[in-house]
N, C-alpha and C positions, 0 to 999 in steps of 0.2 A: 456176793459176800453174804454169808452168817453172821449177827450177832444176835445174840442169845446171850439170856441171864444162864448162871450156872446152873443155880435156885430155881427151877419152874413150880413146884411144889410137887406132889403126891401125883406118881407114876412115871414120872421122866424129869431125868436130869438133861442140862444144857447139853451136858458132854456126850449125853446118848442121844440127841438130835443132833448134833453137827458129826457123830458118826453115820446114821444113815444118810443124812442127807451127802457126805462125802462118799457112799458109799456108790452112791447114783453118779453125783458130781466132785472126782476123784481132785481136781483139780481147785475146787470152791475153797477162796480164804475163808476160814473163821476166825471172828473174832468174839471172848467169852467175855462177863461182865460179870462181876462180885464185889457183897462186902465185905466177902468170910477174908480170915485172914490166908495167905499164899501158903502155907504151910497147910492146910485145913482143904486146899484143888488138888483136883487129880487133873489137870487139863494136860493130855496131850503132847510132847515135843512137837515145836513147828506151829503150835495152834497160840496166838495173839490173845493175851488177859488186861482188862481196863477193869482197874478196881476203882468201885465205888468208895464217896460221890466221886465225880468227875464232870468237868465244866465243860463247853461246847468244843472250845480248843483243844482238847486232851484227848478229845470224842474224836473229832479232825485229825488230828495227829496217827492215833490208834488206825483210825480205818485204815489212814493213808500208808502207812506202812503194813500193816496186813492187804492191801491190794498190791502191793509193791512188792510179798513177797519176802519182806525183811526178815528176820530173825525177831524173833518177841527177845524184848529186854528192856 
């Protein structure tokens, strides 16, 4: 599994690492993290978003379902 902030700052976005890296491992969940607003990501269909803050549970949750495959919602 990938997570990765969206926001890495100056030279690469989140979205452009969990690209190469799927590029190698076609099959690796990602999961993104942000606090920009859902309107403001470009992430992906298929690719799992945990917006900031978010507490350990939520954290839990998030992987658990991007390892599982689920559909982000």
């Amino acid at each position: 599994m990938l997570l990765t902030d969206i926001a890495l700052g100056p030279g690469m976005r989140g979205t452009e690492l969990a690209e190469q890296a799927r590029a190698r491992l076609p099959q690796l969940p990602v999961l993104l993290m942000s606090g920009y607003a859902s309107a403001l990501l470009d992430a992906p269909p298929g690719w799992h978003l945990l917006r900031k803050p978010y507490t350990r549970a939520e954290l839990g949750r998030a992987m658990a379902r991007a390892l599982a495959g689920a559909r982000p919602g």
